[in-house]
MIGUSE-281019 format. One record per residue (C-alpha): residue number from 0; residue in three letters; x, y, z. Coordinates in nm, 3 decimals, padded with zeros to 5 digits. Each point is the difference from the previous one (the first is absolute). Last residue first. Example, Ala and Ser with C-alpha at 12.3 -4.5 7.8 and 13.67 -1.06 7.14 Angstrom:
BEGIN
<site nr="1" rest="ser" c1="01.367" c2="-00.106" c3="00.714"/>
<site nr="0" rest="ala" c1="-00.137" c2="-00.344" c3="00.066"/>
***
This chain:
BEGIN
<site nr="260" rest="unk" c1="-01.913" c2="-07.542" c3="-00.535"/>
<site nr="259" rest="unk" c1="00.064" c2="-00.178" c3="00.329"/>
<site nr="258" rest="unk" c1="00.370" c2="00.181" c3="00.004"/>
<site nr="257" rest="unk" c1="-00.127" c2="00.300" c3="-00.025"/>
<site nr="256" rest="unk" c1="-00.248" c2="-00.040" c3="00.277"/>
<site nr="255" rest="unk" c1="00.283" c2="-00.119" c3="00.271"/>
<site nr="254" rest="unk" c1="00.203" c2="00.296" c3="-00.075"/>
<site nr="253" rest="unk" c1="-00.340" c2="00.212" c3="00.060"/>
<site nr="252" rest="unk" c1="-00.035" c2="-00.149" c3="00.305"/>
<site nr="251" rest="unk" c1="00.350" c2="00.049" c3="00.133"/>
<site nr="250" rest="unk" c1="00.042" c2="00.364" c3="-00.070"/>
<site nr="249" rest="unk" c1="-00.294" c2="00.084" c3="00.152"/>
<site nr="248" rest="unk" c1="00.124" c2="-00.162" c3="00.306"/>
<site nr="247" rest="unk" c1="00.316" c2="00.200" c3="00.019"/>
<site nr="246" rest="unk" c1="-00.228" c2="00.314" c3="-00.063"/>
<site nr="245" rest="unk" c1="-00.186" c2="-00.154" c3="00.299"/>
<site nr="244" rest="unk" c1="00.293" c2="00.117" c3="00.196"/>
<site nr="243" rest="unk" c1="00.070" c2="00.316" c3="-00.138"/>
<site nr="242" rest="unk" c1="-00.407" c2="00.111" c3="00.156"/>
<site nr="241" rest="unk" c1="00.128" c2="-00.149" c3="00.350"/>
<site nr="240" rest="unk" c1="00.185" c2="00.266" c3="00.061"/>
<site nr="239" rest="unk" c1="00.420" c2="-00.043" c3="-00.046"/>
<site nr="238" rest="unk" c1="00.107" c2="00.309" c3="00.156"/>
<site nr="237" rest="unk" c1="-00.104" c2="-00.068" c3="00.360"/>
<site nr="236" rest="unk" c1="00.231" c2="-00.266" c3="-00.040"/>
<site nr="235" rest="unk" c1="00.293" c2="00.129" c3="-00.133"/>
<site nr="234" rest="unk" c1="00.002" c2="00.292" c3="00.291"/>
<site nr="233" rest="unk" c1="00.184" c2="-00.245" c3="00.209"/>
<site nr="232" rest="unk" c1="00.301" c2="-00.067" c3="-00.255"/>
<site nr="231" rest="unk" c1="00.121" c2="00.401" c3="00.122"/>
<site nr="230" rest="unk" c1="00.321" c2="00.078" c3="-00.189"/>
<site nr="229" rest="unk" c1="-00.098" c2="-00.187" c3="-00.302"/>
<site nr="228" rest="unk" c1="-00.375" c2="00.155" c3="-00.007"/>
<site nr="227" rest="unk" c1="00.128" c2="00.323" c3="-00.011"/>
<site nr="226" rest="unk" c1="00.226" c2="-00.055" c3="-00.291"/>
<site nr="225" rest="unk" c1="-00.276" c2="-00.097" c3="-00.203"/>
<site nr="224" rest="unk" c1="-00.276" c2="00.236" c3="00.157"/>
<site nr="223" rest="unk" c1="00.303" c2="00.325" c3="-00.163"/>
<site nr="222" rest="unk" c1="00.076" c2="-00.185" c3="-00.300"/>
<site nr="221" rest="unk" c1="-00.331" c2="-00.035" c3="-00.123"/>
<site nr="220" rest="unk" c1="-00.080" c2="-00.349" c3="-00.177"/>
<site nr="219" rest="unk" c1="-00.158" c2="00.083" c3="-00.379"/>
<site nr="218" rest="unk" c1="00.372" c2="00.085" c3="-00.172"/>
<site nr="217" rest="unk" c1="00.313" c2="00.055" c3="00.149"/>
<site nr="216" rest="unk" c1="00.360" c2="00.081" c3="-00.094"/>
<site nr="215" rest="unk" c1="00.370" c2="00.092" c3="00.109"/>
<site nr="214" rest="unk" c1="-00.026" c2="-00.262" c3="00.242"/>
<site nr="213" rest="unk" c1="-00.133" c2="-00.289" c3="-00.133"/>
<site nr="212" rest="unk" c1="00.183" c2="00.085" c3="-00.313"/>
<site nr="211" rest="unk" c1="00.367" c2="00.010" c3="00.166"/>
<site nr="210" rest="unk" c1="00.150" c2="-00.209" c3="-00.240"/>
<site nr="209" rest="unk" c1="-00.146" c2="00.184" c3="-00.274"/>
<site nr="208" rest="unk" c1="-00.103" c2="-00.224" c3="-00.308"/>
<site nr="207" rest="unk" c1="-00.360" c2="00.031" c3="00.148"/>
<site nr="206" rest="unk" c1="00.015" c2="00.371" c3="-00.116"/>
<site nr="205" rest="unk" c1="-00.008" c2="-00.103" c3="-00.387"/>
<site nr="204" rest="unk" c1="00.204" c2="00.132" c3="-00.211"/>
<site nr="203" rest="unk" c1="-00.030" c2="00.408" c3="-00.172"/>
<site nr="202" rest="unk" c1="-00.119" c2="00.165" c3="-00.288"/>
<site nr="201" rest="unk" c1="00.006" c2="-00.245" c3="-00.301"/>
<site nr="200" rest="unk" c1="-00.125" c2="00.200" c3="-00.289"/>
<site nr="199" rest="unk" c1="00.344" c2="00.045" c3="-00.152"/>
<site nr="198" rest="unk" c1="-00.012" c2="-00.366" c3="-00.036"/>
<site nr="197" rest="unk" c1="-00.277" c2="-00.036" c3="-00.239"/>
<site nr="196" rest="unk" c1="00.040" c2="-00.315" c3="-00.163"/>
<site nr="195" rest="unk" c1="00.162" c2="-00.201" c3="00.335"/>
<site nr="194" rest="unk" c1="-00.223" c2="00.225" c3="00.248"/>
<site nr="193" rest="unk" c1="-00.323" c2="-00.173" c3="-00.164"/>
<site nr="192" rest="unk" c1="-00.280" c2="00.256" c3="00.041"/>
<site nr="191" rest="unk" c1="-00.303" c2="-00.092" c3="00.147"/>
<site nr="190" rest="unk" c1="-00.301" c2="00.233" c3="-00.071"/>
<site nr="189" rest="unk" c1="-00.323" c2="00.041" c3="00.250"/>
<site nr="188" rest="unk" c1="-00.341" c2="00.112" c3="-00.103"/>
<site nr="187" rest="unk" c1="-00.203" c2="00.081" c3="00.298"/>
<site nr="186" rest="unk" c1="-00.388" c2="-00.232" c3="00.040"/>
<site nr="185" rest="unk" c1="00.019" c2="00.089" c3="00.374"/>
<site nr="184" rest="unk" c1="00.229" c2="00.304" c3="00.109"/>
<site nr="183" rest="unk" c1="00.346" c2="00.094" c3="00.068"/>
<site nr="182" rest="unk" c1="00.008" c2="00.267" c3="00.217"/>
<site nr="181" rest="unk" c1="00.422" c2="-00.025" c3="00.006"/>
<site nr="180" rest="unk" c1="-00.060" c2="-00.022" c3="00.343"/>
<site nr="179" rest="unk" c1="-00.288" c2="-00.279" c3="-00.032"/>
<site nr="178" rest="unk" c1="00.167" c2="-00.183" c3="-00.207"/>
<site nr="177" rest="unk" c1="00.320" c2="-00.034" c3="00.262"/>
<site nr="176" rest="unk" c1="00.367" c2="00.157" c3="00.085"/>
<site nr="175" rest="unk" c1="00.157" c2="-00.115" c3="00.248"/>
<site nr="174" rest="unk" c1="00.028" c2="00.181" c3="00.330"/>
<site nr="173" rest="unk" c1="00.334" c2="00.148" c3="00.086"/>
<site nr="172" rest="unk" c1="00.194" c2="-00.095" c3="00.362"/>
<site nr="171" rest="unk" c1="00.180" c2="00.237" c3="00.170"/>
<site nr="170" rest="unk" c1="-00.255" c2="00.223" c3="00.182"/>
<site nr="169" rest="unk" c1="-00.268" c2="-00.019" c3="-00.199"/>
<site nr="168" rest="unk" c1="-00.009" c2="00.035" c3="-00.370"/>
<site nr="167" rest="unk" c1="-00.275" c2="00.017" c3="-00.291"/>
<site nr="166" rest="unk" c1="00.117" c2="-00.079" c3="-00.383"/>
<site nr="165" rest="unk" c1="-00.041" c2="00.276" c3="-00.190"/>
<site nr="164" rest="unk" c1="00.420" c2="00.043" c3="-00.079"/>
<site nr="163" rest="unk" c1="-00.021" c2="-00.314" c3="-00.112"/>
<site nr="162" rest="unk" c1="-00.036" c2="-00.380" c3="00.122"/>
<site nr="161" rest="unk" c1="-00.136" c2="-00.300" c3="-00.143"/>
<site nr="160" rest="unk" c1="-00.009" c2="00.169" c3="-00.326"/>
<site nr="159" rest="unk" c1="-00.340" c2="00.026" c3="-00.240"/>
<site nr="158" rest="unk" c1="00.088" c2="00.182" c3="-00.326"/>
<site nr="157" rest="unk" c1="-00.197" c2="00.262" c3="-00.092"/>
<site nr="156" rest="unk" c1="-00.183" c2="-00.094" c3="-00.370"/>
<site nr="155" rest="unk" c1="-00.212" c2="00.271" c3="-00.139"/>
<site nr="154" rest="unk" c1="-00.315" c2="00.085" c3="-00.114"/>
<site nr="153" rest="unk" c1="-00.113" c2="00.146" c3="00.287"/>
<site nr="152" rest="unk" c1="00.129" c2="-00.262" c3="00.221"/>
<site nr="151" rest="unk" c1="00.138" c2="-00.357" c3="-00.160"/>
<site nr="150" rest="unk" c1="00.188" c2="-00.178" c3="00.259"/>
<site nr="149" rest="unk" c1="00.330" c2="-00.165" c3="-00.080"/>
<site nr="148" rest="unk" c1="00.105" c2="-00.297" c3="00.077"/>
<site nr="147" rest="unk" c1="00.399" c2="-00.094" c3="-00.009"/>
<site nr="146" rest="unk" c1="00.164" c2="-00.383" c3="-00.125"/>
<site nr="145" rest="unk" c1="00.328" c2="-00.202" c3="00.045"/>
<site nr="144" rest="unk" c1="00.029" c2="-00.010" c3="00.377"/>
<site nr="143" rest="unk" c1="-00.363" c2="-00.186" c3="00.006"/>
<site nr="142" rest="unk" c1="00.137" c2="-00.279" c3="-00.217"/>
<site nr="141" rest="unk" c1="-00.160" c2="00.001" c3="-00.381"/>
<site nr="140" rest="unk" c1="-00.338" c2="-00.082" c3="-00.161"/>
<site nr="139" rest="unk" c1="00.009" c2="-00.371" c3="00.154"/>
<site nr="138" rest="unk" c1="-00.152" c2="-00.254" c3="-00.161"/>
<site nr="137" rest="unk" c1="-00.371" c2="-00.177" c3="-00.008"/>
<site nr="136" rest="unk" c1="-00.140" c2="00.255" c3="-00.211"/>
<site nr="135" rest="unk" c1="-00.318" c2="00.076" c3="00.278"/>
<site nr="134" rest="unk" c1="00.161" c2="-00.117" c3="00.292"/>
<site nr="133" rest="unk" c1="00.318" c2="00.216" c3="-00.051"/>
<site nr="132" rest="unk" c1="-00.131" c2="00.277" c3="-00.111"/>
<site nr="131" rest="unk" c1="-00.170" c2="-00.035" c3="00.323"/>
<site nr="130" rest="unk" c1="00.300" c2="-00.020" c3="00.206"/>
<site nr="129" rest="unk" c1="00.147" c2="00.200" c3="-00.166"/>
<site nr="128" rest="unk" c1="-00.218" c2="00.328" c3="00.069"/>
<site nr="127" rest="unk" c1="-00.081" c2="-00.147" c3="00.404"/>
<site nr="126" rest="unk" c1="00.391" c2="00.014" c3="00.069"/>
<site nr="125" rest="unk" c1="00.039" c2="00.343" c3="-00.224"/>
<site nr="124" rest="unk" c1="-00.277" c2="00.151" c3="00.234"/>
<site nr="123" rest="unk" c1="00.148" c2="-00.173" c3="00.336"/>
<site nr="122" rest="unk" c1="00.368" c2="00.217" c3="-00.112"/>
<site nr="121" rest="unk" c1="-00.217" c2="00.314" c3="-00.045"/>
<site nr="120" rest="unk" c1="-00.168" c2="-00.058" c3="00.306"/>
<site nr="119" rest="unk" c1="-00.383" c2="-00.123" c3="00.027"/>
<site nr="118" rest="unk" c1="-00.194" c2="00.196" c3="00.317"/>
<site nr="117" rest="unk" c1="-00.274" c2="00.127" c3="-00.323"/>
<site nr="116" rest="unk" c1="-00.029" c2="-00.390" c3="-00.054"/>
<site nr="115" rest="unk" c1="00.116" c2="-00.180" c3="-00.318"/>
<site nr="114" rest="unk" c1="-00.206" c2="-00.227" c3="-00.288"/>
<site nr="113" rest="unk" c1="00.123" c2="00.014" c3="-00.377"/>
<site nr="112" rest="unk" c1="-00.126" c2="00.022" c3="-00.303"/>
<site nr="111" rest="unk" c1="00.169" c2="-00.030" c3="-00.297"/>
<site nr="110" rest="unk" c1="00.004" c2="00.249" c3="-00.253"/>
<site nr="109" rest="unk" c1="00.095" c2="-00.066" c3="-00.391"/>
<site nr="108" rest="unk" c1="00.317" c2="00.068" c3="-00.056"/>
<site nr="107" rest="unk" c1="00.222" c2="00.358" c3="00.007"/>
<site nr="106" rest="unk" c1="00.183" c2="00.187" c3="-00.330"/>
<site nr="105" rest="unk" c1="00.182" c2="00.286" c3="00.130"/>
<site nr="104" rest="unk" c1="00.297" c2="-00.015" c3="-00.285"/>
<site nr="103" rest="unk" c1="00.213" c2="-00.185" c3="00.228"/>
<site nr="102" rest="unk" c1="-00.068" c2="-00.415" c3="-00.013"/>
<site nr="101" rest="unk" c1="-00.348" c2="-00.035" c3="00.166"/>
<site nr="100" rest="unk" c1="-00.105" c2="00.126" c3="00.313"/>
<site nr="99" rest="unk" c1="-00.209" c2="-00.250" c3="00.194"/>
<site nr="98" rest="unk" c1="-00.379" c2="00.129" c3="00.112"/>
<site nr="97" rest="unk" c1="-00.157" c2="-00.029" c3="00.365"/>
<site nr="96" rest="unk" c1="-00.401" c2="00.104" c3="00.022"/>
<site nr="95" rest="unk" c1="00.050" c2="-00.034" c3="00.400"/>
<site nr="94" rest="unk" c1="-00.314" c2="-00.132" c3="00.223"/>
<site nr="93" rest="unk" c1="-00.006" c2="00.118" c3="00.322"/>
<site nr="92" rest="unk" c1="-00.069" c2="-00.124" c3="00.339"/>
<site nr="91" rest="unk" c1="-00.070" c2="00.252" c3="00.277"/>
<site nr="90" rest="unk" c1="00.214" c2="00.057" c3="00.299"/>
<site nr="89" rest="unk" c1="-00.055" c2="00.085" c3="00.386"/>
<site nr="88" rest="unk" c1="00.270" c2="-00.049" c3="00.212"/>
<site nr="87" rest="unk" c1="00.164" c2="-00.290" c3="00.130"/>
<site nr="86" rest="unk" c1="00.186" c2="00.039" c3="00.324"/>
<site nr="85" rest="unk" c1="-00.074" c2="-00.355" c3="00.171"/>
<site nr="84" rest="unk" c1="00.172" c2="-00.173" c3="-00.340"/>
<site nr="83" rest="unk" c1="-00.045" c2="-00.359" c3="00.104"/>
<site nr="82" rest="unk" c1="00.444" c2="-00.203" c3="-00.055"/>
<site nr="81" rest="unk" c1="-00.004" c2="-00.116" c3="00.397"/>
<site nr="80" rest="unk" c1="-00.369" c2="-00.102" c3="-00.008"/>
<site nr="79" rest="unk" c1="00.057" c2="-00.247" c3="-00.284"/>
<site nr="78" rest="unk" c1="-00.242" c2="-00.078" c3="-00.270"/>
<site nr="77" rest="unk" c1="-00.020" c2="00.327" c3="-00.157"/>
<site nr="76" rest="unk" c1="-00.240" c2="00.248" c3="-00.162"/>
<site nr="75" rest="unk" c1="00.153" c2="00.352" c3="00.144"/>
<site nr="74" rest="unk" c1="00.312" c2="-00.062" c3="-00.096"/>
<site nr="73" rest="unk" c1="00.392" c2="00.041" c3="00.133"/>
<site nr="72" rest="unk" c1="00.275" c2="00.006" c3="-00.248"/>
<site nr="71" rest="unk" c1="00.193" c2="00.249" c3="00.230"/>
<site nr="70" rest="unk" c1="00.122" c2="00.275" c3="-00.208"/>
<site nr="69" rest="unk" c1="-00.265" c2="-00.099" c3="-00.276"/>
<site nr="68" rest="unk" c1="-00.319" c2="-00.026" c3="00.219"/>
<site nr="67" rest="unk" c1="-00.248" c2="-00.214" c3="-00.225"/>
<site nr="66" rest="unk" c1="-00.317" c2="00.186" c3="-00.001"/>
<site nr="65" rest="unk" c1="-00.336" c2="-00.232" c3="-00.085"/>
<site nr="64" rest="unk" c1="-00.079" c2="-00.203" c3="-00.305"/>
<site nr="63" rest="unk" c1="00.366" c2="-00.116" c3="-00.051"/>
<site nr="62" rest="unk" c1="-00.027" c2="-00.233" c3="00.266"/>
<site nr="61" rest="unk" c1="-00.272" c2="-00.153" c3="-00.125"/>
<site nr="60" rest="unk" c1="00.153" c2="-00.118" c3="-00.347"/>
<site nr="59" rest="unk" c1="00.311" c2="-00.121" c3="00.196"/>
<site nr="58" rest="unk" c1="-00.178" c2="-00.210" c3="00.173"/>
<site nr="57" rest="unk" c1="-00.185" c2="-00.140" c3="-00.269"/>
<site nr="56" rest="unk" c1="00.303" c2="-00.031" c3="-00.153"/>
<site nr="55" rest="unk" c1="00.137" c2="-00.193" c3="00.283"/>
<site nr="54" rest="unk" c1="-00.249" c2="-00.212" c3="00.060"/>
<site nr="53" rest="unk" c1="-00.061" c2="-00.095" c3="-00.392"/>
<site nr="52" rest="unk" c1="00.402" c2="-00.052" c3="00.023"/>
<site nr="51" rest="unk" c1="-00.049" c2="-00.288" c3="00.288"/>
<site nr="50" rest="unk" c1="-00.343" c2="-00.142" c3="-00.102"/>
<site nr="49" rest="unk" c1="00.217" c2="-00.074" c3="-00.315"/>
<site nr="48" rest="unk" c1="00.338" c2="-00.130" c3="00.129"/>
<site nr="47" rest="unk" c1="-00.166" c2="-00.212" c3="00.238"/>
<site nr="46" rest="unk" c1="-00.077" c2="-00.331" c3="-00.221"/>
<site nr="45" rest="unk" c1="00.157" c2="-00.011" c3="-00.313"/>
<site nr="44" rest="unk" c1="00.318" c2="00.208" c3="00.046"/>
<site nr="43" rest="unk" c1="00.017" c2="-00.012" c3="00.386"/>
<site nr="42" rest="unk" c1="00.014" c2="-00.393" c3="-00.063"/>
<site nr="41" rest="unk" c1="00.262" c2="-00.028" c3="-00.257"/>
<site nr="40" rest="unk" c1="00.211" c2="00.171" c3="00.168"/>
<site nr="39" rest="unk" c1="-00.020" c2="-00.144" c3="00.332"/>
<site nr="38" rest="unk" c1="00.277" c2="-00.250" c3="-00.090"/>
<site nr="37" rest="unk" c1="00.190" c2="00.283" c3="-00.093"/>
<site nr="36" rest="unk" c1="-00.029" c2="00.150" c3="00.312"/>
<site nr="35" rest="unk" c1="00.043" c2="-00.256" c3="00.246"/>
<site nr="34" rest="unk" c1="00.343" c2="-00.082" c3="-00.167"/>
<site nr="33" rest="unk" c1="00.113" c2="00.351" c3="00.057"/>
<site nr="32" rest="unk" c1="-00.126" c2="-00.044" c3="00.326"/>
<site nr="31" rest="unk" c1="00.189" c2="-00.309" c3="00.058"/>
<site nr="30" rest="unk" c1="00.345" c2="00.084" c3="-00.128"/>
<site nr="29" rest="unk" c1="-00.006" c2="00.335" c3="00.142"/>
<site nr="28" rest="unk" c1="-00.060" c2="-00.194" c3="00.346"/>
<site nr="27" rest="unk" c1="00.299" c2="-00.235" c3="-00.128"/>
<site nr="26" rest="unk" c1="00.216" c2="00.236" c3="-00.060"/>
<site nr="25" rest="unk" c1="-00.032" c2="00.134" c3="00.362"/>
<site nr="24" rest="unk" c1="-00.130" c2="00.306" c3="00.156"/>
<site nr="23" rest="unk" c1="-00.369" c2="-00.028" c3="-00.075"/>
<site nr="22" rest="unk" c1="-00.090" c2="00.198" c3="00.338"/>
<site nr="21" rest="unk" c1="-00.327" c2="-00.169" c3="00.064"/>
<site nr="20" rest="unk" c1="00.024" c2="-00.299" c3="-00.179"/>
<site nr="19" rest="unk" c1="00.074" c2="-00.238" c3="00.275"/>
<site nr="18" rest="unk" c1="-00.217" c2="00.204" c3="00.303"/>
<site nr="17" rest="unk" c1="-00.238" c2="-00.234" c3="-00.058"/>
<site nr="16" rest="unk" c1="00.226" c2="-00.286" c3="00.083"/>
<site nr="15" rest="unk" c1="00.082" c2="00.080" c3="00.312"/>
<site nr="14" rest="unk" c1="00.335" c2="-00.130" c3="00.102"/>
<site nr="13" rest="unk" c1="00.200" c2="00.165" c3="-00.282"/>
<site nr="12" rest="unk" c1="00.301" c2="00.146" c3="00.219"/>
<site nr="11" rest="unk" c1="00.061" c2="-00.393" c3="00.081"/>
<site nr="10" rest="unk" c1="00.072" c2="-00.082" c3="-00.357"/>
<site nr="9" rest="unk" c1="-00.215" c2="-00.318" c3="-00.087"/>
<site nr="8" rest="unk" c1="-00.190" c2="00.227" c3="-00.233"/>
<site nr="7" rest="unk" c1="00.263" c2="00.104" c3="-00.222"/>
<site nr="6" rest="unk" c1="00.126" c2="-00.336" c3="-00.062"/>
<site nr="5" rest="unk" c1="-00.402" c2="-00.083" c3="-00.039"/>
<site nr="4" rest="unk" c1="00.035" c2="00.278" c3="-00.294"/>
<site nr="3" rest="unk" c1="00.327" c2="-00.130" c3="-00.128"/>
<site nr="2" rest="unk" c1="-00.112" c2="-00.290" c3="-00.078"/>
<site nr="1" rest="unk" c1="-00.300" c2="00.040" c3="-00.120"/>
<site nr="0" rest="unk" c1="00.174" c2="00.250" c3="-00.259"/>
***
């Protein structure tokens, strides 16, 4: 591999060498990265491969604290300007009483509690409803396709959709459906029901399967300043006050306090 490697590097198209790895169009580049990284395995394992998932989930964690756009995955706490959430609107956090329906005689399990937002979609809901299970058992309940919530309202249980016939429209583009228009309120009981033992109870897949769901769909960024905003890039700046800005900030220092405790 030496060999070929200063081969390559006598070639007269290679006469910078730090520009030698830059395309990695040659068996030996693949050669040498590939080497790289299993030399480095050891390393990111014992060293960096710690700090590195304790960032991320406590990334992750934060994140989740404040709306998460669905259409266009942008949030309000953030470390990167280009992915804030400028058009967040006022939410409250709630905490779900979330039971598992068991075989099909209407037995459920004991409640788990779960944290969500009032801006939450039904697809974010089932996201935050794993996820949990998931840290508390330490496996996965079932995938998100696989599984319905239902809200229980008077008594009964109305199941939650992404979109119905409720679900608000303008123009040509349909608003998800959230918590806080199904009125979903703190301390609700919640049921998921596993499509695969109750199929008949599976109403429809999800939205984000369309091909045209960034179209069809939005969620906490308006259409209408959205579009507005692409035609004119001037009026970007007078958007983004100052007050998104230290949101970025925010962000940042509590990151930094998680990972100190």
């Amino acid at each position: 591999m030496e060999d070929l490697l200063q081969s390559l590097m006598d070639q007269s198209s290679n006469a910078n060498p730090k520009l030698l790895l830059r395309r990695t169009e040659s068996i030996v580049e693949k050669l040498l990265t590939n080497w790289m990284s299993i030399c480095l395995y050891g390393f990111l394992r014992e060293s960096v491969g710690q700090p590195l998932f304790l960032l991320v989930s406590a990334l992750t964690q934060q994140i989740s604290k404040g709306p998460v756009d669905s259409v266009t995955e942008k949030a309000l706490y953030t470390l990167s300007e280009d992915w804030l959430l400028c058009q967040a609107q006022d939410f409250e956090a709630l905490k779900l009483k979330v039971v598992f329906a068991v075989g099909t005689g209407g037995e459920v399990s004991e409640p788990l509690e779960v944290n969500a937002l009032t801006c939450d979609t039904i697809q974010q809901v089932k996201e935050k409803i794993l996820q949990t299970f998931q840290r508390k058992f330490g496996f996965l309940f079932q995938q998100i396709r696989d599984i319905e919530i239902e809200y229980e309202k008077e008594r009964k249980f109305v199941m939650l959709q992404e979109v119905d016939e409720s679900s608000e429209i303008r123009g040509h583009v349909t608003m998800l459906n959230t918590l806080k228009h199904y009125q979903v309120g703190d301390g609700s009981c919640i049921k998921v029901i596993t499509t695969k033992v109750h199929a008949p109870l599976r109403s429809q897949s999800s939205v984000k399967d369309d091909e045209n769901f960034a179209v069809k769909y939005f969620h906490l960024v308006d259409p209408d300043i959205d579009t507005d905003l692409s035609k004119h890039p001037e009026k970007k700046a007078l958007k983004f006050k100052e007050m998104y800005l230290t949101k970025l900030l925010s962000t940042k220092v509590r990151i930094i306090d998680t990972q100190k405790h």
